[in-house]
C-alpha positions as CSV (number, residue, x, y, z in Angstrom):
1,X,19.1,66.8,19.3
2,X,16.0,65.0,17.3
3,X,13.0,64.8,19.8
4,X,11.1,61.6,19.4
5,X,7.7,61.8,19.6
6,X,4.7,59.6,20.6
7,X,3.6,59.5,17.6
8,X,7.2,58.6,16.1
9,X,7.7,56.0,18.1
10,X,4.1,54.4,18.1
11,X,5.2,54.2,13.9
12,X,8.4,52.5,14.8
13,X,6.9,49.8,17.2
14,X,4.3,48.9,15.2
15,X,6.7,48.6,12.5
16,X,9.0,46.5,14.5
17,X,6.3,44.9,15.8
18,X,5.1,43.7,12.1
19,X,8.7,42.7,11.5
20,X,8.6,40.3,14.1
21,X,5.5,38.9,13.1
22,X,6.7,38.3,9.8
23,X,10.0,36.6,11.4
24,X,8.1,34.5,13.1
25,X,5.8,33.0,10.2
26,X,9.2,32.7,8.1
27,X,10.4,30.8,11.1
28,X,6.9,28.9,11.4
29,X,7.0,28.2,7.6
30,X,10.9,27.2,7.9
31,X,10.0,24.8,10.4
32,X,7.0,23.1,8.7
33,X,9.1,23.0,5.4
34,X,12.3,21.0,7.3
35,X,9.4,18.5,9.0
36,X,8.1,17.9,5.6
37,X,11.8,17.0,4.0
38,X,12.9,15.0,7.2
39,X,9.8,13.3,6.4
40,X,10.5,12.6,3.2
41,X,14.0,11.5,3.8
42,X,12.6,8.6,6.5
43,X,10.7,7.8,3.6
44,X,13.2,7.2,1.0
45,X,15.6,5.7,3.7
46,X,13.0,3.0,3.9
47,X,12.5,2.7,0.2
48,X,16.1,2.2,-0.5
49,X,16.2,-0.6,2.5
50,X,13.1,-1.6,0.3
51,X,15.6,-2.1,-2.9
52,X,18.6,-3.4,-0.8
53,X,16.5,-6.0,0.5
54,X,14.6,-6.8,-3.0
55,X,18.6,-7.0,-4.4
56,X,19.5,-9.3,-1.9
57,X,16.7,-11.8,-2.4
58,X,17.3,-11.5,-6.3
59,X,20.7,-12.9,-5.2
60,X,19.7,-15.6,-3.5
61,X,17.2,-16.8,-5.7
62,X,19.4,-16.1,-8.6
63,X,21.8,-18.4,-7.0
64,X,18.9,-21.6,-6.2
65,X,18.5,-21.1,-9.9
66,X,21.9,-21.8,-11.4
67,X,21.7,-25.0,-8.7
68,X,18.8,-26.1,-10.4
69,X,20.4,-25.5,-14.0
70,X,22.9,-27.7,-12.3
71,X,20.5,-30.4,-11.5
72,X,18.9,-30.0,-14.1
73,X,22.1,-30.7,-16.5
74,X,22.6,-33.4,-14.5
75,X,19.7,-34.9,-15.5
76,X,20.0,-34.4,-18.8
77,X,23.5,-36.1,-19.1
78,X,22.0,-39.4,-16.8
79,X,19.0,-39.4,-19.4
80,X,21.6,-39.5,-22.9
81,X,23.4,-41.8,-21.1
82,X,20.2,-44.0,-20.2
83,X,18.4,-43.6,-24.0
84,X,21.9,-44.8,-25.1
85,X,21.9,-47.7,-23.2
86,X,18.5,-48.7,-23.8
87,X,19.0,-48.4,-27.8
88,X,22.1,-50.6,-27.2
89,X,20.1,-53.1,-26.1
90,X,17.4,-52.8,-28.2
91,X,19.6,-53.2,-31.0
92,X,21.7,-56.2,-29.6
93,X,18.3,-57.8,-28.8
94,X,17.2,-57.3,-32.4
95,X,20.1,-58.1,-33.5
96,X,20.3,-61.5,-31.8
97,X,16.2,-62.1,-32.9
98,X,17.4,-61.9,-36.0
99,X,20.5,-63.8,-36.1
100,X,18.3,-66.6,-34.1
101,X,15.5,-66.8,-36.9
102,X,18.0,-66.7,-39.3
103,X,20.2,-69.6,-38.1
104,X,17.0,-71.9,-38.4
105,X,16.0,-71.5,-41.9
């Protein structure tokens, strides 16, 4: 049979005992390292809720602008129709002005 010494086993604790220590910083280390990424997935969570929101109200107002194309065209349409009008008249007044004057000479 091997005899075990003091001396032996003193080696082997100590190594064990360094083994564990290093274990335990790995573990330490793992743990610091998994805060630091659950950290930074919060933080891009709230950056994409950041861009989903920022998309939304890019929709919205991208929708109250085509309205106000609408309007807009609208108004555009009612103003043709108004110059129209108004050089109709013009030119029927004119027209009259002149037939008037001319009827008297």
């Amino acid at each position: 049979m091997i005899e075990v010494t003091d001396h032996v086993l003193g080696k082997i604790l100590v190594e064990r005992n360094s083994e564990f220590r290093q274990l335990n910083d790995d573990l330490s280390l793992l743990a610091e390292t998994h805060g630091m990424l659950l950290e930074q997935v919060r933080e891009q969570g709230k950056q994409i809720d950041n861009i989903e929101t920022n998309i939304e109200s890019a929709a919205d107002q991208i929708d109250q602008a085509n309205n106000h194309l609408n309007t807009a065209k609208s108004y555009k349409s009612r103003i043709w129709t108004s110059i129209a009008f108004v050089g109709g008249a013009i030119a029927i007044g004119t027209a009259s002005v002149v037939y008037i004057f001319s009827k008297r000479e």
